[in-house]
C-alpha positions in Angstrom: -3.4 -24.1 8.6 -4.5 -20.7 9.6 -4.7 -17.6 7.8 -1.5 -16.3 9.3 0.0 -19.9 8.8 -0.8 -19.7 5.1 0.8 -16.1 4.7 4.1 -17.2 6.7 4.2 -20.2 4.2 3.7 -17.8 1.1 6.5 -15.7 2.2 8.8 -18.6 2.9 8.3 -20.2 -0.6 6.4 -23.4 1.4 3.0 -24.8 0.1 0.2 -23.8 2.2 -2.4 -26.2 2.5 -4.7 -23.9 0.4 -4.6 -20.3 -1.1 -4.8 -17.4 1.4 -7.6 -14.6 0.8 -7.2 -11.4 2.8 -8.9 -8.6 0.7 -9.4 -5.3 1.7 -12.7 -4.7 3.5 -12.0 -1.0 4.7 -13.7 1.3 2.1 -16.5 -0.3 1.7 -17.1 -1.0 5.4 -16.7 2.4 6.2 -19.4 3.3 3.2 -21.5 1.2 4.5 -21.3 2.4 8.1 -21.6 6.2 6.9 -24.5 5.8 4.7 -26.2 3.1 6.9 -26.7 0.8 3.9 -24.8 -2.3 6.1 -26.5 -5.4 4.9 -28.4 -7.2 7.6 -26.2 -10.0 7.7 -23.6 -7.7 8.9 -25.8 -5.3 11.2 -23.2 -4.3 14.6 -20.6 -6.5 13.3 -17.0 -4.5 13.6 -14.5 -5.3 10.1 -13.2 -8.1 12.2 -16.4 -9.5 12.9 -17.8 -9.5 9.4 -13.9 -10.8 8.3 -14.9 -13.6 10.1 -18.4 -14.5 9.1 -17.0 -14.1 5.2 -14.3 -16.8 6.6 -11.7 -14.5 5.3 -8.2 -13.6 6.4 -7.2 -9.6 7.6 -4.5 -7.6 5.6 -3.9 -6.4 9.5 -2.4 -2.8 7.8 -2.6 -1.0 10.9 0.8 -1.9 13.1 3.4 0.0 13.8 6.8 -0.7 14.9 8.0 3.3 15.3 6.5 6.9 15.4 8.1 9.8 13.4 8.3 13.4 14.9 9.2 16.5 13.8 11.3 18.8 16.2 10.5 22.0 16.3 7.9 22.5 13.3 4.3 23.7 14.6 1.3 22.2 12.4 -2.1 24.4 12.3 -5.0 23.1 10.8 -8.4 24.7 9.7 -11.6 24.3 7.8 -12.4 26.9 5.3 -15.6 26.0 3.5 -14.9 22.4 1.6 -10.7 22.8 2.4 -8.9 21.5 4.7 -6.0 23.6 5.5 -2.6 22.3 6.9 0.3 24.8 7.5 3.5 23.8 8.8 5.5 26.7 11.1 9.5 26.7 11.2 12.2 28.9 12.0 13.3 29.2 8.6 9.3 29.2 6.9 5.8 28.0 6.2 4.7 25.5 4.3 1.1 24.3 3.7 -1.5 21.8 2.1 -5.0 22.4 1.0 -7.3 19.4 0.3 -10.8 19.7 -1.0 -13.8 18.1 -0.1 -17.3 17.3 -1.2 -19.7 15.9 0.2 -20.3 13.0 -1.5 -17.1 12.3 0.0 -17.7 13.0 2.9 -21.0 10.8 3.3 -18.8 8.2 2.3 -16.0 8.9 4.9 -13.6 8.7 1.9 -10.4 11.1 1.4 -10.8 14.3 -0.2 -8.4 15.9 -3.4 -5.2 17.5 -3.0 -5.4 21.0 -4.6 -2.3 22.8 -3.0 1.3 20.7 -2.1 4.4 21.8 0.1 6.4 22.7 -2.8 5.7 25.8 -4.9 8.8 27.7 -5.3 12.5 27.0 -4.3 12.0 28.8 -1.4 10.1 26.1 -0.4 12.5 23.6 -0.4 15.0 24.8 2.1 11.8 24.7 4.5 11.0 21.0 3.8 14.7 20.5 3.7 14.5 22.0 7.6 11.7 19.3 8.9 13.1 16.6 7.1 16.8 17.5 9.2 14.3 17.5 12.3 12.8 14.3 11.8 12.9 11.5 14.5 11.8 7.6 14.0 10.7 6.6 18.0 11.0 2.9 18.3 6.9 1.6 19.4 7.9 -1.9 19.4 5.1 -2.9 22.4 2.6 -0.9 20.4 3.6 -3.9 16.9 3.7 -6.3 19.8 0.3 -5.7 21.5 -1.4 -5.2 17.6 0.6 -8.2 16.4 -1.4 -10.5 19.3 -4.7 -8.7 18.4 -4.6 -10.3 14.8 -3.2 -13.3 15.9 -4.3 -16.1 13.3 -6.3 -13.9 11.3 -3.6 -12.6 9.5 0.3 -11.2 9.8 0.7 -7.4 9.9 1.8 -5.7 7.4 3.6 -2.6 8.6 3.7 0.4 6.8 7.4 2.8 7.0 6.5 5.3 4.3 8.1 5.5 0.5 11.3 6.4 -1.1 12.2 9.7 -1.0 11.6 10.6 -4.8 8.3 9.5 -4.8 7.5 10.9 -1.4 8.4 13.9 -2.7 6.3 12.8 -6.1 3.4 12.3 -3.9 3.8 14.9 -0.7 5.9 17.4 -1.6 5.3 18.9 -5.1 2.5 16.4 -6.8 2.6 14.5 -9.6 1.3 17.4 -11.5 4.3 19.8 -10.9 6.9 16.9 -10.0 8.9 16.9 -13.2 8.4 20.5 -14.0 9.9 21.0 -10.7 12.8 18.3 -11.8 13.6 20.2 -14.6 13.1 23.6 -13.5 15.2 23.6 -9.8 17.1 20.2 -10.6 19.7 21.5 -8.3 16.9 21.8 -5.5 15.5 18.3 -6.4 18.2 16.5 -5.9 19.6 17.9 -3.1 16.3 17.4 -1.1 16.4 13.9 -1.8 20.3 13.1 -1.1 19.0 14.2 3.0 15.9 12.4 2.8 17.8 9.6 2.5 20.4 10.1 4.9 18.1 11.0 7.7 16.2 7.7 6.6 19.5 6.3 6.4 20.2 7.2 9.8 16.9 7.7 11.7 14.5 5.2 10.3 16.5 2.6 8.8 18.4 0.9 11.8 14.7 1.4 14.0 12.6 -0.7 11.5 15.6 -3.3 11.0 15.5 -4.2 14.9 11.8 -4.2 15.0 9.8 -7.1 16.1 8.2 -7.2 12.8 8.0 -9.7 10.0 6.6 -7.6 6.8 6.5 -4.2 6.0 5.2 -1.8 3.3 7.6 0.4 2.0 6.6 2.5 -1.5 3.3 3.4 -2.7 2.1 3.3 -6.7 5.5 3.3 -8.0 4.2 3.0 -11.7 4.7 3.3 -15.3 3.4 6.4 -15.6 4.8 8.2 -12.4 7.9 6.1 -12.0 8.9 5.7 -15.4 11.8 3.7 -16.1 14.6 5.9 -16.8 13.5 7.8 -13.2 13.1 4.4 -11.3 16.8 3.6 -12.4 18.0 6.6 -11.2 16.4 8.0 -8.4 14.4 5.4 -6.5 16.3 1.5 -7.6 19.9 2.6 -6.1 17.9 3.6 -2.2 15.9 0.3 -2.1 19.2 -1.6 -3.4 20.7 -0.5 -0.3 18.0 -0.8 2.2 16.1 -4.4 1.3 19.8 -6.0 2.0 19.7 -4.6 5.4 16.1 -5.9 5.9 16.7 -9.4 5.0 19.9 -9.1 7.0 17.6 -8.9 9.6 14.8 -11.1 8.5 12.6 -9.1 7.4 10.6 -8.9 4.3 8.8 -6.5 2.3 6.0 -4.8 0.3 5.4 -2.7 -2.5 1.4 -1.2 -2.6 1.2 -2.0 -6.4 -2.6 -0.9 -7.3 -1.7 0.3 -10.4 0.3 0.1 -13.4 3.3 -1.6 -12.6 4.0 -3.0 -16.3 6.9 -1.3 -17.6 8.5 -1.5 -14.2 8.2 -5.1 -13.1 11.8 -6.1 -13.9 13.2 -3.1 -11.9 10.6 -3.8 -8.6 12.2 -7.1 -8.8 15.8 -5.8 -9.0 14.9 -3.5 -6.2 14.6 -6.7 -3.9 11.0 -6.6 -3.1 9.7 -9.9 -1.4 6.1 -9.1 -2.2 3.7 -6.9 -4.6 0.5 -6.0 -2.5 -3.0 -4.9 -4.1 -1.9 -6.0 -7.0 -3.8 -5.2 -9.9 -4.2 -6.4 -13.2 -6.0 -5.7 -16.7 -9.0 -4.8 -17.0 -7.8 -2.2 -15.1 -4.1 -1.6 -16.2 -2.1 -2.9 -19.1 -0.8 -5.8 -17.6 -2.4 -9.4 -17.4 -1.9 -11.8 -14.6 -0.3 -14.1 -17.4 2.6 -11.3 -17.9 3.4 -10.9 -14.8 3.6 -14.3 -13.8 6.0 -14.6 -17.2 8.2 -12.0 -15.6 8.3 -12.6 -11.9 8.0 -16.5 -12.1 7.4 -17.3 -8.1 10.2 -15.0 -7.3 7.8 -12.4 -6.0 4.8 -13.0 -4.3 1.8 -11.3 -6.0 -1.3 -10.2 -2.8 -4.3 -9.8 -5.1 -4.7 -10.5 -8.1 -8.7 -9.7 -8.8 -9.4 -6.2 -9.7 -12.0 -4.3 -7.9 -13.9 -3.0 -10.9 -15.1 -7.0 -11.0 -16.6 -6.7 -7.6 -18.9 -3.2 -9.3 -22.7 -4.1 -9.9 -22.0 -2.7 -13.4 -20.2 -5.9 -14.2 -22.3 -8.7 -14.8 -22.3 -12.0 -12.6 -21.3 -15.0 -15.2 -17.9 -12.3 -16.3 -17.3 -12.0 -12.6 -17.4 -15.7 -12.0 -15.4 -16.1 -14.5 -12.9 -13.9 -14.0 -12.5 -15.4 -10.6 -11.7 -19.3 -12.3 -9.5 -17.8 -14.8 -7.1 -16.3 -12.2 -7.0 -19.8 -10.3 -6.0 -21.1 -13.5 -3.5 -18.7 -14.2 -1.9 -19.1 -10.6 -2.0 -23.0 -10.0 -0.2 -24.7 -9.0 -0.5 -21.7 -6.4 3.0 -21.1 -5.3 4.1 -17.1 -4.3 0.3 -15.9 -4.4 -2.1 -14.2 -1.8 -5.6 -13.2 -3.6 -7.1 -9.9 -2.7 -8.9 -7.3 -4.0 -7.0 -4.5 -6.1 -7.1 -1.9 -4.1 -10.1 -2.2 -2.0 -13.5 -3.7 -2.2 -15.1 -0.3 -3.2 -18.0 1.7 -1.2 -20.6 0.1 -4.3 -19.2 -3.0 -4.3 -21.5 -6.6 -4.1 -19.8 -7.9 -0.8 -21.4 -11.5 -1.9 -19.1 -11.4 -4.5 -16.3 -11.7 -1.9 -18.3 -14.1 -0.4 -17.9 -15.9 -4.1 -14.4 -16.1 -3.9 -14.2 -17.5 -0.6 -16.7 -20.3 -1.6 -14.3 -20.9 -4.7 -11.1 -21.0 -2.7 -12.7 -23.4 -0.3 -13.8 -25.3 -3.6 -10.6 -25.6 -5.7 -7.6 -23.6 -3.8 -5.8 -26.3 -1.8 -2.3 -27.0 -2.8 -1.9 -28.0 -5.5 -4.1 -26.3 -7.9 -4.8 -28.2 -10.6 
């Protein structure tokens, strides 16, 4: 089999002939390309190319089956000193986002730190309220088919169609820092934004991504313990997924949730949700959740892409835990149904590439199907 083989198989519940590994070689690419620390080995090579020489699938995140406007709503952007300064223009207000940067950022071509978010007041909502009512989904199904033949057995794409609207408006609109004071201070507000974020998702986005050419897509970002809680997963993001997965799978599709954090109390409920597939999964050391309990909840009913924490991959941790680490999640997964390893989230700008290289050699060594 090929990479993309072995995914397709994962997703169908089938038995690839060995365990994929497609971890995320982005960040530390990037670093390496910024700082001009790339290791010799790797010297002119583009991510494909050094994919390749680590004999490594692509998490091929780039696709894209549509394009959203916004109709009527001017964006002006600036540089002020470290900010970066985005103000959106409508007929009925402004709203605007300022993120800092350093530059240790910077030389690392990494994102910088929200410091300001759309919504401050209740003003502020009608405003967001007024793009969301002038958002379009355009259907860019040749663009998907033209990236889909690019990756061709390297990988399957993975197509990202944004997040439910609480926890878009969790993670664009107010922050997780004024979210629930914002829930509890303009409830009325809250919930009214999020009844038409959902009907023009409903209406606009839904049917466009449900005709697509596509296979897999990502849909929700770090819904977790600590941001989704239960009692607000229940009632503001499980009912919207409830109804669009069914459509989805109607359709034959399948889909992700970007789980690089602590999904522990919420596992159960991602599950109820309907979602195929858990992506950049991560586990303890980093979060309080082993690889044992989540196998113990989700059985093989939802396939887990990663598995290996990036902290492992760090210089700071020492080889024989690393190693072992690695042979303790092959134990934990065999016989190796409903898994893809990866690296939780990324493999970091100060990560040991060999390392990756490691965990090839070890799939290649004891990953064919079955595990024992």
């Amino acid at each position: 089999m090929n990479h993309r083989e072995r995914y397709l198989a994962v997703l169908d519940g089938r038995h690839p002939d060995r365990i994929p590994f497609a971890p995320r070689l982005l960040l530390w690419y990037n670093a390496r390309l910024a700082t001009g620390t790339m290791p010799a080995q790797f010297k002119g090579l583009s991510l494909r190319e050094v994919e390749h020489k680590l004999g490594i699938g692509t998490p091929a995140r780039d696709g894209k089956v549509c394009t959203m406007r916004h109709e009527g709503v001017e964006v002006v952007t600036r540089r002020e000193g470290g900010q970066y300064i985005v103000e959106h223009h409508t007929p009925v207000g402004m709203l605007r986002t300022v993120t800092h940067y350093s530059e240790d950022l910077n030389a690392l071509d990494m994102a910088g730190r929200e410091e300001e978010w759309l919504l401050k007041t209740p003003e502020d909502y009608k405003v967001w309220e007024w793009i969301w009512e002038h958002t379009y989904w355009d259907p860019a199904y040749e663009d998907y088919r033209a990236y889909d033949a690019e990756i061709g057995a390297d990988g399957l794409p993975m197509v990202g169609i944004g997040d439910a609207p609480f926890h878009e408006f969790l993670l664009r609109g107010a922050g997780y820092g004024n979210g629930y004071y914002h829930l509890a201070d303009y409830q009325k507000e809250v919930e009214h934004l999020l009844a038409v974020m959902t009907e023009v998702q409903r209406e606009r986005m839904w049917p466009v991504v449900a005709q697509s050419p596509a296979r897999l897509f990502l849909h929700g970002v770090h819904h977790s313990s600590a941001f989704t809680p239960p009692p607000m997963y229940e009632k503001y993001v499980l009912p919207y997924y409830q109804a669009f997965i069914p459509l989805l799978h109607e359709n034959g599709k399948q889909i992700a949730m970007h789980a690089d954090n602590d999904t522990s109390l919420i596992l159960e409920l991602l599950e109820q949700a309907g979602y195929d597939m858990l992506e950049c999964f991560v586990t303890a050391p980093m979060v309080p959740l082993t690889l044992e309990q989540a196998r113990e909840t989700l059985g093989n009913r939802v396939v887990l892409w990663g598995c290996l924490p990036s902290l492992l991959f760090a210089p700071s941790v020492p080889e024989d835990e690393f190693r072992a680490y690695v042979h303790h999640v092959f134990d934990v997964i065999a016989p190796g149904d409903a898994v893809i390893l990866g690296v939780a989230d990324n493999v970091m700008p100060d990560s040991v590439i060999d390392r990756v290289a490691y965990v090839q050699q070890v799939v290649e060594e004891r990953g064919s199907y079955p595990i024992r």
